[in-house]
N, C-alpha and C positions, 0 to 999 in steps of 0.2 A: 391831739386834734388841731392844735396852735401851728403846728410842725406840717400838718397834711394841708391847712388851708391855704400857707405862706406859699408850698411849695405848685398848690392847686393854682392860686396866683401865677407865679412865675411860669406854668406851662403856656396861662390864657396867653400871657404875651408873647412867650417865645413861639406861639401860634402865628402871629400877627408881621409879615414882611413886611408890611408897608411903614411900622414903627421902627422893626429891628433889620438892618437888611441881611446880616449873619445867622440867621435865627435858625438853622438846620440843625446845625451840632448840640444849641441850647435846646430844642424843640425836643431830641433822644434822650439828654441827660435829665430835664427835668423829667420827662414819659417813667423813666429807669426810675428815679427817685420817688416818684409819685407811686409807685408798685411796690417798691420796697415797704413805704411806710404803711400804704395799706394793708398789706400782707401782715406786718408786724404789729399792727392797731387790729387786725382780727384774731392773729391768735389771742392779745391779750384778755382780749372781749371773751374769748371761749373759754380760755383758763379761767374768768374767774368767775365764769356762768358755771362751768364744771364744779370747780369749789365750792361755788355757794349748794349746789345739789348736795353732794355730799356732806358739806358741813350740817346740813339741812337733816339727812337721813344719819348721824352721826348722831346727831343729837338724841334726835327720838329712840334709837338705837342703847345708847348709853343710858341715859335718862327711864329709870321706868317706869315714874310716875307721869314723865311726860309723852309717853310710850305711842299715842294716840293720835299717830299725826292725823289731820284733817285729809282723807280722803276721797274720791268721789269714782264712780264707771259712766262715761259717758254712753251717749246714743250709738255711736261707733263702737263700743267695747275697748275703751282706751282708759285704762287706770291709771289716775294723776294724782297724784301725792303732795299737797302743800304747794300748787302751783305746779309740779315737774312732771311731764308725762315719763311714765317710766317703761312701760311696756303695754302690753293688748290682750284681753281678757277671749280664752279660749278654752269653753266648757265651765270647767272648775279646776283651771288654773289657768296659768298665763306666761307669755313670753316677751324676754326683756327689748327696749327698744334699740336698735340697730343702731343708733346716734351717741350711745350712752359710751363713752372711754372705760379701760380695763381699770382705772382707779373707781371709777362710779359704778361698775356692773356689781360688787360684790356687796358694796351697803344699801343698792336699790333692790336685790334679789332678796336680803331679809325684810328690808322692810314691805317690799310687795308682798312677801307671803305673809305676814302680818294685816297686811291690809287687804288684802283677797278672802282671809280664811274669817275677817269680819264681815262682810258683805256678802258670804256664801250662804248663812239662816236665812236672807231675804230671796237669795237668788235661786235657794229650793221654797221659797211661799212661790215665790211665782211660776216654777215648773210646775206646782199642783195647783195651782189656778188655772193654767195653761188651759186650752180647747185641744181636742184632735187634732184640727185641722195644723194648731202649731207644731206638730208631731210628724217626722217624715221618715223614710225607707230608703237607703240608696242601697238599691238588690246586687247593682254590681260588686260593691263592699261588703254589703251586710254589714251595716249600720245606722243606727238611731241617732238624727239629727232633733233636735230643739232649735225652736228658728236661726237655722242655717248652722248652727254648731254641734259638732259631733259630741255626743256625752257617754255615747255606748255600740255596744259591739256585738252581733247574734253570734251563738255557737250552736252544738245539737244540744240538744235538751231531751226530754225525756220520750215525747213523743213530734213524728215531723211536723204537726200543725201546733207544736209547744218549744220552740227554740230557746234556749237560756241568754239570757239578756246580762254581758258584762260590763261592770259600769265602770267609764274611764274616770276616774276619782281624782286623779289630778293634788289639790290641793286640799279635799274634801278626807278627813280623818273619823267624826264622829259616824258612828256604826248608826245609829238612830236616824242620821238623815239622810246615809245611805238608804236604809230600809226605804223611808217616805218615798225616794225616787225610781226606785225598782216595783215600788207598788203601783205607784203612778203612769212607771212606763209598760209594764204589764197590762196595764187595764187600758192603754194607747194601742200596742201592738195588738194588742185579741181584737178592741173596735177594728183596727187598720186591716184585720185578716176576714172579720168578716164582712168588712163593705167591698172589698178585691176580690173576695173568694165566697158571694155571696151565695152563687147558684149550688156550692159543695155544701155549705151549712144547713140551707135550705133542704138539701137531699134526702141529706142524714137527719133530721130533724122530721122529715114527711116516714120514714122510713122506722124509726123507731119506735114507735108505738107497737108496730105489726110483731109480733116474734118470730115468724116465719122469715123476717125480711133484717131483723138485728146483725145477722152476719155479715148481711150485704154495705149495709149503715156501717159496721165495721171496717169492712175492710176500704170499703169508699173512704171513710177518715184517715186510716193508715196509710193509703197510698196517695192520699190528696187528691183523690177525682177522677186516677188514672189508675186501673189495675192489668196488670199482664195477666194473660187467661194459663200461666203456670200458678198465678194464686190462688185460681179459683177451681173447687172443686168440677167433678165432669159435672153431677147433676145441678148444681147451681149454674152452670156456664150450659147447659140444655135448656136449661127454664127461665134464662134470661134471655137467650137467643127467641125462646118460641112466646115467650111473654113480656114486655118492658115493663117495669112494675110504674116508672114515674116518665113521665115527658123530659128530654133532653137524656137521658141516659141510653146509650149507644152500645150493644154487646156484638160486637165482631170479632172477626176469629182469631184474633192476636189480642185483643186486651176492650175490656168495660170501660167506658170513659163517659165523661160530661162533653158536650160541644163546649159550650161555656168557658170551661178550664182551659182551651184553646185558644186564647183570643191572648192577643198581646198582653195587655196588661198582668193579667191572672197569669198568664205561662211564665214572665218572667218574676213573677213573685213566687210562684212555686217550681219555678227550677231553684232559687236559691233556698227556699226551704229542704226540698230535695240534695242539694249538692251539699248543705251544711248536714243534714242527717245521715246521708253517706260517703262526706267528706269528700268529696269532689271538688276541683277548679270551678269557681264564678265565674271561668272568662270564655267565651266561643262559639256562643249559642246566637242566631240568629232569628225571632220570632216571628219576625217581620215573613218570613223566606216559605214557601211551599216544601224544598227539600236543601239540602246539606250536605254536603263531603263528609267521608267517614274520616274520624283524626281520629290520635292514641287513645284507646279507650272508649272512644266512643259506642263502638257494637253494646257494652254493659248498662250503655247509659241510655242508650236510644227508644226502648218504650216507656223507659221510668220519667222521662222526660218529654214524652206526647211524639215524639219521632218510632217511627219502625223501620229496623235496621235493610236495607232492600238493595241487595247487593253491592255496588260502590259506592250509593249514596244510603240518607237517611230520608225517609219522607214522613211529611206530619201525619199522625195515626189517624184523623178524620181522613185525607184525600186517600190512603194508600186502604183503609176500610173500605173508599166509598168506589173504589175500582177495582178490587177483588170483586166485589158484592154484582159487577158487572159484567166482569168479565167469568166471572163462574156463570149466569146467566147464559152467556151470549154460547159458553159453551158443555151446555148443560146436556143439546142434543146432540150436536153434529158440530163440525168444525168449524173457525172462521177464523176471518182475517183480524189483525189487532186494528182495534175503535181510529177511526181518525182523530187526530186533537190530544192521543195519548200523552206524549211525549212532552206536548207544549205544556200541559196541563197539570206533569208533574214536574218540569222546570228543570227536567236534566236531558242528556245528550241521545241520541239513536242508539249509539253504543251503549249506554247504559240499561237497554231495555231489556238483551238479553240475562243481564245477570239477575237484572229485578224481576223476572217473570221467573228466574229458575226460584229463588228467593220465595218468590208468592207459590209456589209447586203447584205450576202451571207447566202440563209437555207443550211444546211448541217444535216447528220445522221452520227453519232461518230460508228466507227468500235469496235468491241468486239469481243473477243477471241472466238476460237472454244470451244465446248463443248468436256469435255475428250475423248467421244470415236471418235471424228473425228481427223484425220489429216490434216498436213497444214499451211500454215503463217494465221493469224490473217484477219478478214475481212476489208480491209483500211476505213477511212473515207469518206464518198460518201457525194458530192456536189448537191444540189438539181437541177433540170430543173428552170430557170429562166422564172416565169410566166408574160406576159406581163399585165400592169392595166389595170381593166376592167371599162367602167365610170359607173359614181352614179349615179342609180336607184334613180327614183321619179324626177328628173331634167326638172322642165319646158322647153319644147322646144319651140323657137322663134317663134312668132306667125307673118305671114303676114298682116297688118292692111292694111286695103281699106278705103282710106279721097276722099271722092267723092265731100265733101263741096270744091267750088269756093273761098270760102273766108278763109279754113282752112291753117294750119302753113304749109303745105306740095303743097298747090295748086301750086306755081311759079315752085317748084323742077317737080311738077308734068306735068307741060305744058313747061318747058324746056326738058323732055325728050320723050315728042309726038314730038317736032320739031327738 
């Protein structure tokens, strides 16, 4: 220090022409030497800040009785050791700090887990104090955060509204306080499923009482809200269509659904229920969107996921229900032209309309331009009359049998209904 002030000195002056008049060459040399010694006065400083760290976790280290160093988790998640910040607390375990030299990283990595795996019984009381709301979902992941830090991971589980819940353990060994937090986050993710996914619980809960209406309550939980009409039997998907048992439930002719389960939030927490139970990509789904480009795979996924697959695109299952349901209508008696505002309305191209009307098994006749010497817009596209099925020809008709034998399989039925 005696050495950098002297030299600190001799810069001020050789600063100064008006004292020295040669003072450029002195003004470089002392600059140079003033650099050096700084330079050499901070490694010293670091070495023997390093040292003492270590010396520090050496001890406690070696020593068992004195095994205990003092240490604490700040507000930040920064675990400090006897004064040394050694690394940053991430879940239930933690990683070393970025500043620590290759001689310090090997005695602050034991003694941080020494002092991590002390402060983890506190740090599971306070997961189970936690609230809900401290409790979050990144759908994109499939992951369970605790405020702001990930502790866990969804897989499929046994059924798709029951995901298994993998706990990143970290530094966490005892089997017993594993359990506490798996129980804890179970009873997190059911509340979280049913304040998102309230109108599906709701359903299925107005629905079960009835026994007539249990299969329905069924399968509504099994598919999360959304059923393809290949699950459902004919005469159930008859007697949805000509009766709704509950308000919000929708039976069209591709798939049963909730409006509800539709809406942004709810879609993208049950696409990722969905995609974890039939192991699907998390990534590509746009909820926000009316319709969608077909990508790999997609056609499989398209009404399990609220989309129907409708020629080169996907359209969401309310809009592409709620325009069949229209266009059967419009051409129930006689032909017509396709609706104005079609096109806009499902958010894809002109071109796209043919493939998604063969899709919807709609006949139609494509419009073609005038001939040069006429005038005029273009003839639109015409929708065919929708012909009703005619039955198959050659179908034996049920024949009346007459069992006049006393002793035939039908005699009792036959003399219970003379009486």
């Amino acid at each position: 220090m005696h050495r950098l002030t002297a030299i600190r000195l001799c810069a001020y002056v050789a600063t100064k022409r008006d004292w020295y008049p040669h003072n450029e060459p002195w003004e470089k040399v002392t600059r140079a030497v003033e650099t050096a010694l700084s330079d050499a006065l901070h490694d010293k400083l670091r070495a023997k800040y390093i040292d003492r760290i270590a010396a520090t976790f050496s001890r406690h280290l070696r020593d068992s009785s004195s095994g205990r160093a003092l240490s604490s988790i700040t507000a930040g998640r920064n675990l400090v050791i006897e004064g040394h910040q050694v690394g940053q607390l991430h879940g239930f375990g933690f990683t070393l700090d970025a500043n620590l030299t290759h001689e310090a990283r090997h005695l602050a990595q034991k003694a941080g887990r020494r002092a991590v795996m002390r402060h983890l019984p506190t740090r599971v009381q306070e997961i189970e104090n936690s609230e809900d709301a401290a409790f979050l979902i990144n759908v994109s992941a499939a992951t369970l955060h605790w405020r702001g830090e990930i502790i866990a991971r969804l897989a499929r589980g046994s059924a798709l509204l029951k995901p298994e819940i993998r706990l990143i353990s970290g530094e966490l060994e005892e089997q017993i306080l594993k359990e506490r937090i798996l129980s804890r986050l179970k009873r997190s993710l059911h509340a979280h499923l049913r304040h998102h996914l309230a109108p599906l619980y709701h359903m299925v809960e107005a629905l079960a009482p009835f026994p007539e209406k249990r299969a329905l309550a069924h399968l509504l939980e099994e598919h999360a809200g959304i059923i393809p009409t290949s699950a459902l039997s004919h005469g159930l998907a008859t007697a949805l269509r000509r009766d709704q048992p509950v308000k919000g439930l929708v039976a069209g002719t591709r798939a049963l659904f909730l409006r509800d389960m539709l809406r942004p939030k709810a879609a993208s927490l049950r696409y990722m229920l969905v995609a974890l139970h039939h192991g699907w990509d998390l990534q590509g789904w746009d909820y926000q969107r009316v319709s969608v480009r077909r990508a790999e795979g997609a056609v499989a996924q398209g009404v399990e996921v609220g989309f129907l697959p409708s020629g080169t695109v996907l359209i969401r299952i309310d809009i592409a229900e709620k325009w069949i349901a229209r266009l059967t209508r419009a051409t129930r008696v006689k032909d017509a032209a396709l609706p104005v505002g079609m096109v806009e309305a499902l958010g894809v191209k002109s071109s796209d309309i043919p493939a998604i009307l063969k899709s919807w098994r709609f006949a139609f006749r494509n419009g073609h331009a005038l001939a040069p010497d006429h005038y005029g817009p273009p003839s639109p596209l015409i929708l065919r009359r929708r012909r009703a099925m005619k039955p198959l020809r050659g179908r034996a008709r049920p024949q009346h049998i007459e069992d006049g034998d006393p002793t035939g399989p039908f005699a009792a039925l036959r003399h219970w209904r003379k009486t």
